[in-house]
N, C-alpha and C positions, 0 to 999 in steps of 0.2 A: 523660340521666345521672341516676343515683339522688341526692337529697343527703343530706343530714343529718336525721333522723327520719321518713321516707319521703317526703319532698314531691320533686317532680320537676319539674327545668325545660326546658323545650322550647324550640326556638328558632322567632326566623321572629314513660135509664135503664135499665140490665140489671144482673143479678149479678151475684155473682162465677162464672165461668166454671167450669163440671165440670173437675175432674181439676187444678187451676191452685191449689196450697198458698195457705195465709192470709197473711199479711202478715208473720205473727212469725217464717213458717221465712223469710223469704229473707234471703240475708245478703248480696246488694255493692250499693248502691246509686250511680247515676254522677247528678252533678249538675252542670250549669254554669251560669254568672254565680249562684256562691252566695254571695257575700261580702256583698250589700245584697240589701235591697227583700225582695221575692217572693223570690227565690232564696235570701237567708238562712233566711228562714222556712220555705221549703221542704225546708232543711236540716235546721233543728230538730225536723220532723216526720220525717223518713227516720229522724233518730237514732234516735229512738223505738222503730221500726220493726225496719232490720238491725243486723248487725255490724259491720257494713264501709263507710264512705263514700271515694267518689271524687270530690274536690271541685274545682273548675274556674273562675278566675278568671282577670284579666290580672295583680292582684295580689299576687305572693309574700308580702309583707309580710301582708299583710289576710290572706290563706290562713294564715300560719303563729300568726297569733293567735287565728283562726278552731277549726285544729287543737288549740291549745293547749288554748282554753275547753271544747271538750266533749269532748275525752278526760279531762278533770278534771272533769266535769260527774255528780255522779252518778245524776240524772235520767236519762241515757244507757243505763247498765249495761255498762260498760266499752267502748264503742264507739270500733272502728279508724279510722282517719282518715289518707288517704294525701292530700297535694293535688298538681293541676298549673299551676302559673303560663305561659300561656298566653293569645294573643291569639288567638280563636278568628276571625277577618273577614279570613283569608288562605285563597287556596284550596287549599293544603296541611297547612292546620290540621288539620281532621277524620281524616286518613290519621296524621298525627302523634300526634294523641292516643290512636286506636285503637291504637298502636303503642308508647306512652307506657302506656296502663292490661293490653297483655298484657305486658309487663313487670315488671310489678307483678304477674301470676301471676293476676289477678281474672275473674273471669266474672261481668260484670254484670247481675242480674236484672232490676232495675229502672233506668231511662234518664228523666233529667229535664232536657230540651231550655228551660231558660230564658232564658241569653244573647239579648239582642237589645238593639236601643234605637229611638228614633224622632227625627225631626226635624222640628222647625216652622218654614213659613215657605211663602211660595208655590215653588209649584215649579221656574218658570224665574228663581225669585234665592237659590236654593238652590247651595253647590259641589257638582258633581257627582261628585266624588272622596269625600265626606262621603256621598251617596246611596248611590253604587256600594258600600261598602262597608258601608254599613247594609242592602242588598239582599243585600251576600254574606253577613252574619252572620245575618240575620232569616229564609232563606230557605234558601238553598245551602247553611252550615255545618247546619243544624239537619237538613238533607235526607239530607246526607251522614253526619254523626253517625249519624241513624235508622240507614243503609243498615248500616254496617258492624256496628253491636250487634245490631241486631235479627237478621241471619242467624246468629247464636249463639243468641239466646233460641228462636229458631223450629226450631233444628238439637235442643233440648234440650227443646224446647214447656214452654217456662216463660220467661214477663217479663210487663213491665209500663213502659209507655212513657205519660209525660205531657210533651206539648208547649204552651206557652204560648202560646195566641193573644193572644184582646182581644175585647170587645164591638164595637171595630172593625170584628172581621173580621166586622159584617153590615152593612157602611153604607160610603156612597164616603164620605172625610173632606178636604174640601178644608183648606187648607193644613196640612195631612200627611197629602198623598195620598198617595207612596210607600207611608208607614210603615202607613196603613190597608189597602193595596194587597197589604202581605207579609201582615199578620196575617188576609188572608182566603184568601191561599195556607196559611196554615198548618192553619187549621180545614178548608179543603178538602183538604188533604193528608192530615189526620190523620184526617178517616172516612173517605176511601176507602181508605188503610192497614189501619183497625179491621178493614175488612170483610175485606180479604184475610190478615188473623194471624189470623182467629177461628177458623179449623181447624188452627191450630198452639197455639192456647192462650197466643194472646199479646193482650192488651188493649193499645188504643191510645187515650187521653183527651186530650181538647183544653180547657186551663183556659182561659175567657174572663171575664178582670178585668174591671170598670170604672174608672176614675179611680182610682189607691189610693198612698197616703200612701206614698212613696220616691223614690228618686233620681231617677226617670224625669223627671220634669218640670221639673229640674232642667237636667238633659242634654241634653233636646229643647228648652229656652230658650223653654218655654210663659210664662212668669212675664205675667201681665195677661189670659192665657185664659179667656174665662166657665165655660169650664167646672172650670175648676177652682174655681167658686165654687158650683157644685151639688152639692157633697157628695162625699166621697171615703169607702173604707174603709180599713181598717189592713192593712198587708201580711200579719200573721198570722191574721187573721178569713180573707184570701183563700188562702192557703197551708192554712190546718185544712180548706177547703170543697175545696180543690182535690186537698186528700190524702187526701180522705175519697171522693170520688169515685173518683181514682184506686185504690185499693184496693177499690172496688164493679165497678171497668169498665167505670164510664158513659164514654158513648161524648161526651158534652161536659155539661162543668161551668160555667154562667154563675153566679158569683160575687152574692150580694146580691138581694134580693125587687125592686129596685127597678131593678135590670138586667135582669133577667129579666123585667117587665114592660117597659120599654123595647123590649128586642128583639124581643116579641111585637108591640108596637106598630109597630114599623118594618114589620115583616112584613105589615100591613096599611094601610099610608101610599103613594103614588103615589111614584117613586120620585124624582120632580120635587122631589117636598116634604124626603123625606127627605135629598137633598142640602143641599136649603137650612137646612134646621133645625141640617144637621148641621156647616153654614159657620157660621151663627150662635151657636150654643156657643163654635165651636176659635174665635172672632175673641177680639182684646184688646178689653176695652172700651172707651171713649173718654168723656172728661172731660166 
């Protein structure tokens, strides 16, 4: 159901591509988990961008202040702003919002798959109702979203799809093995996707963060992780390199000079070692 100022509640390296317009003509952009982190930032950069945002949180509240700030924003240029307050980690989510944004009359060009979250801890003292449903949003919701947009961008050969991985997704992560586990389904999903939209003119990028300053590590209940003592970057440093990509069509964007040398190194480390290294970071430290 429609409500009060369009927000809607739900229940429950390559080019840019021949013939695939710049960035300025397209006008609907769909985002979800945009309310923090990456996804807000991600947000700020779309503004930029189209006319149209379709914004995606579990939030109403945060959404409707979200809306407020940048259709008053004039940095924007008068940019539309419809949200949907939605828990996307049900498996009838994704059919609901597809269903929820042709409502709203939108033909999404651009699809920005961020929602997700992680969990720390070993894995058999983990609840498994907490995993399962960090599986269905990290993986399932993000899978299905893709299916049902992108057969519209590909019916019109025109989108643009960025899915959120993680430097994770090149490395097993003990204790958040799940959560490392989805984010290299994701990277693996999204080039083998690139490769079959690339004769419809549709780009598919996979942004992989490192460690970067938001809620995340809040949520996965890291607080004492080494790695969060090696340096992080700022959510909008990784949102400008991830938009910036996105809009070129690289096929994956690793965020940061210093992840990007990591992950080359991984790629040549035994993979013995790179477990271990990579237990020793996620541990707490100890006194």
């Amino acid at each position: 159901m429609l409500g009060r100022g369009g927000s809607l509640r739900v229940g429950g390296n390559q080019n840019n591509l021949i013939g695939v317009p710049p960035m300025k003509a397209f006008d609907t952009a769909l985002i979800t988990g945009a309310s923090l982190g990456i996804g807000l930032e991600l947000t700020r950069q779309a503004a930029k961008d189209h006319r149209r945002l379709i914004l995606v949180a579990r939030s109403a509240a945060s959404l409707g202040e979200l809306k407020r700030a940048l259709e008053s924003d004039a940095r924007y240029d008068g940019v539309k702003v419809d949200v949907v307050a939605m828990d996307l980690a049900r498996l009838d989510a994704p059919q609901e919002l597809f269903a929820a944004v042709t409502a709203l009359g939108a033909e999404v060009e651009t699809l920005v798959n961020n929602a997700g979250y992680g969990l720390y801890g070993r894995f058999l003292e983990l609840d498994a109702k907490d995993d399962a449903k960090m599986l269905l949003l990290n993986m399932i919701a993000l899978t299905e979203i893709t299916r049902l947009f992108a057969r519209g961008m590909a019916a019109r050969r025109r989108g643009r799809i960025l899915n959120v991985a993680s430097t994770a997704a090149f490395q097993p992560g003990p204790l958040m093995a799940t959560y490392f586990a989805t984010k290299a389904y994701v990277l693996s999903f999204s080039e083998a996707l690139g490769s079959e939209l690339r004769d419809a003119n549709v780009t598919v990028t996979a942004l992989c963060p490192g460690p970067t300053r938001s809620g995340f590590q809040e949520r996965a209940q890291m607080a004492g992780s080494r790695i969060l003592k090696l340096g992080m970057m700022d959510a909008e440093a990784v949102a400008a390199q991830g938009w910036k990509g996105l809009t070129r069509g690289k096929p994956v964007v690793i965020t940061g000079a210093a992840n990007r040398l990591l992950v080359n190194a991984l790629r040549l480390m035994p993979r013995a070692w790179v477990t271990r290294v990579s237990r020793f970071v996620s541990e707490r430290k100890t006194a």
